[in-house]
N, C-alpha and C positions, 0 to 999 in steps of 0.2 A: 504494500500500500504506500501510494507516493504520498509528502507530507502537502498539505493544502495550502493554496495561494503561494509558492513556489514555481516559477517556470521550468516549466520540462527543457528548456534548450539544452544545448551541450556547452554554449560558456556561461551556463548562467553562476552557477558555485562561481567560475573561477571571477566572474564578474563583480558578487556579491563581498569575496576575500578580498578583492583589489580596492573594491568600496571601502572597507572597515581598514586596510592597512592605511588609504589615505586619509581614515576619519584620525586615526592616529597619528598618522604624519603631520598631521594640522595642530595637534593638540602644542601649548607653549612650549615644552618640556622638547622637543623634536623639529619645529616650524620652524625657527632659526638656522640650523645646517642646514638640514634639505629643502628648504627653499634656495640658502647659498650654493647647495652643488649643484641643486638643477640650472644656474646659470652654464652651465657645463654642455658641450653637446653629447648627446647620447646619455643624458642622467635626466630622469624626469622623477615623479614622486616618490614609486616602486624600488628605483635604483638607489634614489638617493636615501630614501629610509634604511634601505638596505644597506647601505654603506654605514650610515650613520652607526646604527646599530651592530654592523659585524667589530667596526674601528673605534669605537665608544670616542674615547679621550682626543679628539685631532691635535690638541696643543703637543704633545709631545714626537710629533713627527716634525720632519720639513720635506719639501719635496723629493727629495731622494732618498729620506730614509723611509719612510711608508712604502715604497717597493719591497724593501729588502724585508721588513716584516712581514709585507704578504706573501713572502716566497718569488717574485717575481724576478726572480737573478737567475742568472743561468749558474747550471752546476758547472764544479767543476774538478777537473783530475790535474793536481800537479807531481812533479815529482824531481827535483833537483832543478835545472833548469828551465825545465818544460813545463808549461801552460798549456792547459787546453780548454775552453770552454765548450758547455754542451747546451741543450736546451733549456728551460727555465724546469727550474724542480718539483715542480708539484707538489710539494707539502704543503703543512700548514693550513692557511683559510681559504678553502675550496670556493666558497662561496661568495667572497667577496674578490678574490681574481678575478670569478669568473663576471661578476657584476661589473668590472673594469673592462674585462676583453671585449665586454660583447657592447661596453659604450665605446670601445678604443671604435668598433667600426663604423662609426660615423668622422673619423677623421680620415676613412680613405678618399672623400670627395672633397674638392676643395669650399671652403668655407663658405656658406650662403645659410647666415641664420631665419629661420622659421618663423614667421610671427609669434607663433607660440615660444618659443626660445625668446624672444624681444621682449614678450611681455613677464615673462619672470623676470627677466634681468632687468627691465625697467622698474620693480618693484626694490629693486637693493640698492647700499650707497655707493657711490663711484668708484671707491677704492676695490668694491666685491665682482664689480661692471669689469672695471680695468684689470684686472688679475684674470678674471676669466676670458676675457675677448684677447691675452696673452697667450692661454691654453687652447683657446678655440681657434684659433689660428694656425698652430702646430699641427703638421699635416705627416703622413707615412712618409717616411726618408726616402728618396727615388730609389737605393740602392735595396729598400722593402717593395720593390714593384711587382715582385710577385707574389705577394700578398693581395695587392688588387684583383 
């Protein structure tokens, strides 16, 4: 027996879950970061709670070291002289990599913000505007063109 006044579709759940994560995203305690990282491309509500919550504390990062806490380094084998790097390692936080990789693919097009990207980012103060339109800018390295 199906439960009443429920939609049968097949996104409706996952429709209903995304509702409730951004009733929380709104709430004080959360609205201040993820609103600041959706100025971001490829981070909107979903992602950006998501971040919020997998990286809790962002004061203690800088740009290049929150890589290396999310595992996003490549391995690597040395051994007297020799260096070798390999792929990135896969441990650690599964879940919020993978919330980064899958916004990194909106930097393989060259940059043309969204309305909807303007109007987040018109909502923040200049300094949060200028730092992100820094990042949104940065594009796959030609020498990553097979990636595209």
């Amino acid at each position: 027996m199906r439960p009443t006044g429920r939609s049968c579709r097949p996104g409706a759940r996952r429709d209903r879950l995304d509702g409730a994560i951004a009733e929380l995203a709104a709430t004080p305690s959360w609205a201040p970061l993820v609103s600041r990282l959706g100025c971001l491309r490829g981070i909107g509500v979903l992602t950006g709670f998501g971040l919020a919550v997998e990286i809790g504390d962002w004061q203690r990062f800088t740009g290049a070291t929150v890589g290396a806490w999310l595992r996003l380094v490549p391995s690597e084998q040395s051994s007297g002289g020799r260096r070798t790097q390999g792929s990135i390692t896969k441990t650690g936080h599964t879940h919020a990599r993978r919330l980064l990789v899958e916004a990194a693919w909106h930097h393989r097009k060259p940059y043309r913000p969204s309305r909807e990207l303007r109007a987040r980012q018109a909502s923040q103060p200049a300094t949060v505007r200028e730092r992100a339109d820094r990042g949104n800018h940065l594009d796959f390295p030609p020498e990553a063109g097979h990636l595209r």
